[in-house]
N, C-alpha and C positions, 0 to 999 in steps of 0.2 A: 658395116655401112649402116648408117641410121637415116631413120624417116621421120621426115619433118613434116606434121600435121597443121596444118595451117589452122591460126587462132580461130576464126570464123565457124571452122567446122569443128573444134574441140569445142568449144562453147557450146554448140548446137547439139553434138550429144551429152555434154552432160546436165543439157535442162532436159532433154528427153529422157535421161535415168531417175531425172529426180522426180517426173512427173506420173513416175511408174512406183515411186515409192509410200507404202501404206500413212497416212495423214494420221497421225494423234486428234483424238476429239478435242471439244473445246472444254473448259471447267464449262461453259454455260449451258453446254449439251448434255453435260453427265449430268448435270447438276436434277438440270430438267426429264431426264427419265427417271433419276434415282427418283423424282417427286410425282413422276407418275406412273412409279411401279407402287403397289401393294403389298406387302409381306403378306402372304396368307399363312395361317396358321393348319396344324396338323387335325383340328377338327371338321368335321363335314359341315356344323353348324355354327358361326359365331360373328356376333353381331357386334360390333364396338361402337357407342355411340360419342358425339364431340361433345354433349353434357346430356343431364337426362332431369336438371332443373335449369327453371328461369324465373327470375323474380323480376316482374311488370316494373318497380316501383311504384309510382303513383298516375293514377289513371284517372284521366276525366268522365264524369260518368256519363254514358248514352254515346261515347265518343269509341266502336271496338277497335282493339287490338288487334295484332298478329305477328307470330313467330313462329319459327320451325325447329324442329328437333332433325338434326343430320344424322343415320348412320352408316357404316361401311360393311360390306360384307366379306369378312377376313376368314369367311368358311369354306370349304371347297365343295357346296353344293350350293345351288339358287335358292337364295333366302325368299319367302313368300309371305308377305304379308295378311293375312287372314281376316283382324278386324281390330279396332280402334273403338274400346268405349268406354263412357262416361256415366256419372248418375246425377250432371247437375244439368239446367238449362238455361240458354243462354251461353252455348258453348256448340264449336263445329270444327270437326277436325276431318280433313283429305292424308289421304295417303296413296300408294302409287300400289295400282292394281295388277304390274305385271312383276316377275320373277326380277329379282335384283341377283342380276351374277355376281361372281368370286372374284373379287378385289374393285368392285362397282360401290358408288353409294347412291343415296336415295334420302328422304324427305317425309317425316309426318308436318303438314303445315297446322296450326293449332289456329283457329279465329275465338277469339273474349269479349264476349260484347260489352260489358262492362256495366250494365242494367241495376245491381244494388251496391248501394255502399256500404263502406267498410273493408276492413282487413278479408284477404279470402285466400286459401290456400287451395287448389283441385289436382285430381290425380286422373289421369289416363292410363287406362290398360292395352298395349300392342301386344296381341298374339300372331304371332309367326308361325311357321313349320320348324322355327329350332327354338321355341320357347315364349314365354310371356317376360314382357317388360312393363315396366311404371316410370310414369314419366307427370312430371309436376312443375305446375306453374305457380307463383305468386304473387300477391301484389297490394297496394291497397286505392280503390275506388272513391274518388273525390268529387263532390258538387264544387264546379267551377264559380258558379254564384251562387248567393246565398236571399230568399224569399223570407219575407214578412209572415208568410202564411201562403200555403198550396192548396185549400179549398176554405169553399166561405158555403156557411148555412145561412140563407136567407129566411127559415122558421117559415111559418103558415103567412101565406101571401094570396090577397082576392086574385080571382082569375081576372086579367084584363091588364094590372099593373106590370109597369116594367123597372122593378127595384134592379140598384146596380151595387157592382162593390171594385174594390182597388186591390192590386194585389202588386205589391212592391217589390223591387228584387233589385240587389247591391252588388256590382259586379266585384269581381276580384282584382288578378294581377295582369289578366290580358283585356284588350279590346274586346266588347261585347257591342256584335250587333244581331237584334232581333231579329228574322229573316224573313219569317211568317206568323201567325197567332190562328189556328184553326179552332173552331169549337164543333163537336162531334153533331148538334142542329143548329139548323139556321134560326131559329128560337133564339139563340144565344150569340150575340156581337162583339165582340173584342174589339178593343181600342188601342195603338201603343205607337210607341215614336221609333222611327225607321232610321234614324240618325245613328252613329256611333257613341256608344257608351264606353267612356274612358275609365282605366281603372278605377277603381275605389269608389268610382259615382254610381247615382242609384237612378233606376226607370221606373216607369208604370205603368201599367197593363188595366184599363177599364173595362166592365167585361158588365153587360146589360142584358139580362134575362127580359125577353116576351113573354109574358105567360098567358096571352090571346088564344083560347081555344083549347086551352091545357085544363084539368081537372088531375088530384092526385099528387103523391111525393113524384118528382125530378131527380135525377142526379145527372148533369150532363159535363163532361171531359173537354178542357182546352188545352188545349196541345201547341207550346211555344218552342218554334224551331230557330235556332242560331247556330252562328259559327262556333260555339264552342259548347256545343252537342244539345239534344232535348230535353224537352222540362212537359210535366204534367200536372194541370191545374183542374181544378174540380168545383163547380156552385151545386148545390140543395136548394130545394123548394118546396114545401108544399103549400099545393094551389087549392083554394075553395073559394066557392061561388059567395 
């Protein structure tokens, strides 16, 4: 004699068997552990970094820089970073003050101020508790615009007079606008046009020495701040009665 299970309830268990059956992951889910596992290696200490050069290209000068050196710690003890130095200035590097676990990564950030020109190559030294690294940047350092002259001697001048000079400056390939014109005393006045300066044209900076109540050589500092970094200008004097 046979038994007849009505469709309604064969259905019914077999979505309840199937819903008891173990699920295959997705590619998208292996994928994403396999990418956030680490392979660590058989050593206690070993640091692998994603480069351990950077070359800046070309950099505007007075405009800094910054980039980071990434590394992983594929050792199976806490990597510790100990200290991060240099022997030039003009340069600042962070790095992370706590213990970097076993299959963790971490960060030396490097800041370039970018202060002289010319080609420059620098080296960093990271000592760790599983060794010393060197790590190098390069680059080369470029005047955005270009000056007629960055300081003016105005030779022996009577105390009283206020001789002036012009100091010219040609921009380059970006907009140049002047932002500010500071002189280091109020003795000394700057003059300049706050308009934007289009490529390839040229401005002018008039700069008028007081010498009311001065006696002695001058050298006093004009400090021209723009959008595409700082410039430093310089007048001489010497004043007699």
């Amino acid at each position: 004699m046979s038994i007849r299970i009505p469709t309604m309830i064969l259905f019914a268990l077999l979505t309840l068997i199937s819903a008891f059956q173990p699920q295959p992951k997705t590619k998208a889910k292996v994928k994403k552990h396999l990418k956030d596992t680490v392979r660590l290696s058989d050593k206690n200490y070993d640091i692998v970094w994603d480069k351990m050069r950077i070359d800046f290209g070309k950099i505007k000068r007075h405009q800094p820089v910054k980039q980071k050196f990434t590394f992983t710690n594929r050792g199976r003890q806490p990597i510790v970073v100990t200290d991060v130095s240099w022997g030039y200035s003009g340069m600042l590097a962070e790095y992370p003050k706590e213990p970097v676990l076993p299959g963790k990564t971490a960060c030396i950030d490097i800041n370039f101020g970018a202060y002289n020109l010319g080609f420059f190559t620098k080296t960093f030294t990271v000592k760790t508790n599983g060794g010393v690294d060197q790590l190098t940047i390069k680059g080369e350092v470029f005047e955005p615009v270009s000056w007629d002259k960055i300081s003016h001697d105005f030779g022996q001048v009577k105390q009283g007079e206020k001789p002036e000079t012009i100091f010219t400056c040609k921009n380059g390939s970006d907009t140049l606008i002047l932002e500010n014109v500071l002189a280091s005393c109020g003795c000394v006045v700057p003059e300049w046009n706050r308009s934007p300066i289009k490529p390839n044209d040229s401005t002018k900076i008039r700069v008028v020495f007081d010498t009311k109540g001065k006696l002695g050589t001058y050298t006093k500092l004009v400090t021209v701040y723009s959008n595409l970094g700082l410039f430093e200008l310089t007048v001489k004097a010497d004043i007699v009665k």
